[in-house]
Every structure is written in structure tokens, then in C-alpha cells.
C-alpha positions as a Markdown table, in Angstrom:
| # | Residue | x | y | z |
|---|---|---|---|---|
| 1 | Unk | 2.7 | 83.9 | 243.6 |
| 2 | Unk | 2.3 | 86.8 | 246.2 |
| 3 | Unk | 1.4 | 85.3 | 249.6 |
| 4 | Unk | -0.9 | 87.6 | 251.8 |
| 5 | Unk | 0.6 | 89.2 | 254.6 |
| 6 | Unk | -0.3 | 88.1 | 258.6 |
| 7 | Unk | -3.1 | 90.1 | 259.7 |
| 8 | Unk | -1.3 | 91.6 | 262.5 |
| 9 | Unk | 1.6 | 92.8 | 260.8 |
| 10 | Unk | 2.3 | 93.3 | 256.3 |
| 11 | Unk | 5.1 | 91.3 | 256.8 |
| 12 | Unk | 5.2 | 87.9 | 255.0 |
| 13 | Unk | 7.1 | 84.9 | 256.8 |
| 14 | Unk | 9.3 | 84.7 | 253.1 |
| 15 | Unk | 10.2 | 88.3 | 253.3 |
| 16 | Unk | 10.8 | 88.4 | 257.0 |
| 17 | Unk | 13.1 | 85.2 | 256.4 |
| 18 | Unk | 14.9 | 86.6 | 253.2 |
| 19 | Unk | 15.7 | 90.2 | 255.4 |
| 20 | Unk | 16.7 | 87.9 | 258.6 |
| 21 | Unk | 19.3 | 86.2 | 255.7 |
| 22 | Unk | 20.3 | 89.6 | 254.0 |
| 23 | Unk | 21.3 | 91.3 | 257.4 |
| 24 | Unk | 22.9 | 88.1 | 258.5 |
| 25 | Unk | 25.3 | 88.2 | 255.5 |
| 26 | Unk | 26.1 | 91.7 | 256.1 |
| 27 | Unk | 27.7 | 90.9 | 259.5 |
| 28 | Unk | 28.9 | 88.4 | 258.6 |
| 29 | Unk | 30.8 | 89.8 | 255.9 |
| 30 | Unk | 31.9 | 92.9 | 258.4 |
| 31 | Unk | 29.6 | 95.5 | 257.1 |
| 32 | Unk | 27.1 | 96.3 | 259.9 |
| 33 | Unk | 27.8 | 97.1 | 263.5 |
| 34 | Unk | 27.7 | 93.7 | 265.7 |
| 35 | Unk | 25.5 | 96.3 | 268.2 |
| 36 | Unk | 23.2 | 97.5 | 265.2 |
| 37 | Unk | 22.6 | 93.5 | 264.3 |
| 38 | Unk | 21.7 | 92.8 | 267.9 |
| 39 | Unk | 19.3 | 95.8 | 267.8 |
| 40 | Unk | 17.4 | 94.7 | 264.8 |
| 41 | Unk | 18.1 | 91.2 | 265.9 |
| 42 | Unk | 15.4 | 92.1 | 269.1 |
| 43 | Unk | 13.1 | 93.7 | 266.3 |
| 44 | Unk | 13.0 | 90.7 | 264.4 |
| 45 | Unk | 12.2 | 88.7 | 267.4 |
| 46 | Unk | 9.5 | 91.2 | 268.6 |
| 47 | Unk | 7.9 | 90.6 | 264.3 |
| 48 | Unk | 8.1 | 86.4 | 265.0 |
| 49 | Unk | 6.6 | 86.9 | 268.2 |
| 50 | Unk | 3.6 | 89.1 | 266.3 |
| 51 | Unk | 3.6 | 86.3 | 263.4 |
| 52 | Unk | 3.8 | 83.6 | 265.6 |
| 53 | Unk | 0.7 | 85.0 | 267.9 |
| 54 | Unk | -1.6 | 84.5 | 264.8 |
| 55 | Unk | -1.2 | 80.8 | 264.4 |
| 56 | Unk | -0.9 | 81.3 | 260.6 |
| 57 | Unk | 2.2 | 80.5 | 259.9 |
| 58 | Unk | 2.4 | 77.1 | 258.4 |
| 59 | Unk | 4.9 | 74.6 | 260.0 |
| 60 | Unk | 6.8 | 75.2 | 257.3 |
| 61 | Unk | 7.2 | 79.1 | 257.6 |
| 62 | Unk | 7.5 | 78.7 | 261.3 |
| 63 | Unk | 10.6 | 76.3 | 260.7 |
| 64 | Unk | 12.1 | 78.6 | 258.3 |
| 65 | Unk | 11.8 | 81.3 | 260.2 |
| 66 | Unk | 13.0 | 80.0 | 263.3 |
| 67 | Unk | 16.8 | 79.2 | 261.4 |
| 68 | Unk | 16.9 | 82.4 | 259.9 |
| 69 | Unk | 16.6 | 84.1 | 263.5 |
| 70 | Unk | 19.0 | 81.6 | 264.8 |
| 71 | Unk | 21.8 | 81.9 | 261.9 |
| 72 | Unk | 21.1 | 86.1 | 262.8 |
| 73 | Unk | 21.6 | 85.6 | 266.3 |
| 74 | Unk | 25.0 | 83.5 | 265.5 |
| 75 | Unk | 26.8 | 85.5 | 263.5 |
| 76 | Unk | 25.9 | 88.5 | 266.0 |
| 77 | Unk | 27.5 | 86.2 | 268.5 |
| 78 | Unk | 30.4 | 85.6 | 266.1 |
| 79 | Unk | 31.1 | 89.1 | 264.6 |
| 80 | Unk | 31.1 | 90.4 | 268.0 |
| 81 | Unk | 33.3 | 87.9 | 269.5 |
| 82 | Unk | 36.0 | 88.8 | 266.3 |
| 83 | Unk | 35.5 | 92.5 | 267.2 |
| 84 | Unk | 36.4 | 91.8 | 270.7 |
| 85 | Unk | 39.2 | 89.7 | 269.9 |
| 86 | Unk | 40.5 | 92.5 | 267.7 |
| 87 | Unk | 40.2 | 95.4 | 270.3 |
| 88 | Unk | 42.5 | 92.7 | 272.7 |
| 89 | Unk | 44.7 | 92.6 | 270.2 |
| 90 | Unk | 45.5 | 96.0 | 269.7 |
| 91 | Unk | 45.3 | 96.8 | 273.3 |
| 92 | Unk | 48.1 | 93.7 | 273.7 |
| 93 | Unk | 50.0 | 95.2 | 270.8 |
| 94 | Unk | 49.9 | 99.0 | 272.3 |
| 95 | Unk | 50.8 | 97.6 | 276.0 |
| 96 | Unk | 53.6 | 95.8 | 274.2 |
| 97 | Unk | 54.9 | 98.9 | 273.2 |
| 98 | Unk | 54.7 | 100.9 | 275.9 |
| 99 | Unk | 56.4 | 98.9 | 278.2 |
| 100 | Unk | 60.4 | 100.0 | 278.8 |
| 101 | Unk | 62.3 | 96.9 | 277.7 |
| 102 | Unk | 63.2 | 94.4 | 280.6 |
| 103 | Unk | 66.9 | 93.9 | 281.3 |
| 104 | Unk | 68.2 | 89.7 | 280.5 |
| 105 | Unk | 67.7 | 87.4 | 283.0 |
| 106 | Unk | 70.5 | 86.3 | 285.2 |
């Protein structure tokens, strides 16, 4: 059964919910840009915010809705911390190898 859309916006609360999941599973599985999830991460936010401003959305949708935007927003948080994490790494290992070898304690 096709739900209709909020009148402000065509989106439907199950649609916006199953994108929310579908570009959460791509970060998190290393295929979108941590920066191009936070960007449509603030998208998403600013199509809630429309939804929400209708008082339409059932309880139910709101719930729903409100998870989905939170998993997004935590594997942002997540995928960019391992990206960070990885660029120290490689910065450690390159410093590592640059450096002239110490002489032995005495």
C-alpha cells in the first residue's frame, strides 16, 4: 500500500528511513566519503525538520525516523574516526622511516 507523501515535501517517512539506512550501509561498508555522508547527513536533517513541521508523521514514523538519522549520524562519526586513525598511521609509519636510526643506549 502506497502511503501519500507529506504535503510539504514528496518524500514518504518509509522512503526517507529506507535511504537514511541505504546510505548508512554504504559508509559503513567504506564506499562513500565520511565528508559526502555528513553533507547528505545535514540534508536529511533539513527533510525531518520539513516532515516533522507538518505534524503528520505518526509516532511511529517519527520514531523510525529519528533511529535512522541517529544510526547515519554514527557511522559518519565512526567511518570518519577509522579514516583518521588510518591517515595517523601512515603518517607514524612514514615518520618512522624517515628518521636516521638512533645509535644504542649506553
Amino acid at each position: 500500500m502506497k502511503r501519500d507523501a507529506v504535503a510539504v515535501t514528496e518524500t514518504t517517512p518509509e522512503g526517507l528511513a529506507a535511504l537514511i539506512y541505504h546510505i548508512a550501509h554504504g559508509a559503513s561498508q567504506g564506499q562513500l566519503d565520511p565528508e559526502f555522508v555528513r553533507k547528505l547527513g545535514k540534508r536529511v536533517d533539513k527533510e525531518l525538520e520539513a516532515m516533522e513541521a507538518t505534524d503528520r508523521l505518526t509516532v511511529a514514523d517519527k520514531e523510525q525516523l529519528l533511529h535512522a538519522v541517529q544510526t547515519l549520524h554514527r557511522t559518519a562519526d565512526v567511518e570518519e574516526g577509522a579514516r583518521l586513525t588510518r591517515a595517523l598511521e601512515r603518517l607514524r609509519k612514514h615518520d618512522a622511516q624517515s628518521q636516521p636510526p638512533q645509535p644504542p643506549a649506553a
